[in-house]
N, C-alpha and C positions, 0 to 999 in steps of 0.2 A: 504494500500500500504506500509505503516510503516513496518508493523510487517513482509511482506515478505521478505523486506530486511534485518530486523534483524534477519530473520530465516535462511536467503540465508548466513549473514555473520556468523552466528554459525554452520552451516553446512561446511562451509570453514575452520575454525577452527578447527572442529571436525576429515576433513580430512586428515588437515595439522599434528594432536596432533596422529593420527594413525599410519598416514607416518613414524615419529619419533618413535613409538615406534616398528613399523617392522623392521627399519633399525636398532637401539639399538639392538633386540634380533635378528638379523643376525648376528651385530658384538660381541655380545654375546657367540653364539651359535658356529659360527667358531672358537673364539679365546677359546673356553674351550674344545675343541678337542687335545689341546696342554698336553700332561702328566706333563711336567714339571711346575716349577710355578715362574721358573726365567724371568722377564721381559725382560729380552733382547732374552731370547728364543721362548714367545709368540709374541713378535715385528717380529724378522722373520722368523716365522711360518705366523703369517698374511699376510706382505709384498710379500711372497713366495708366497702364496694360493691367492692375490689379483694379483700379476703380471701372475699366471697360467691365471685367469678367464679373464683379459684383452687379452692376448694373444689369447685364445679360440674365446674370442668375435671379434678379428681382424682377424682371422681367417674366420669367417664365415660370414665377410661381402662380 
């Protein structure tokens, strides 16, 4: 019964340590679609493309 739960809490882990790295190479991935490599123009380039994707998603509730 032990071991199921340490299998159960490594598997929680394992999905938690994924989750993290999907959402890092989302924000990744959007924010290197920027040409430039001035920080204040990758901040609203993302800010812009995260308030688009909110809007879309209020839209379609």
């Amino acid at each position: 019964m032990l071991t199921f739960v340490l299998k159960k809490e490594a598997m929680r882990n394992m999905v938690k340590i994924i989750g993290c790295c999907i959402v890092a190479a989302v924000l990744l991935v959007s924010c290197s679609s920027v040409t430039s490599g001035d920080p204040n123009t990758v901040l609203q380039e993302f800010f812009e493309h995260l308030a688009k994707k909110i809007l879309t998603g209020l839209q379609n509730m």
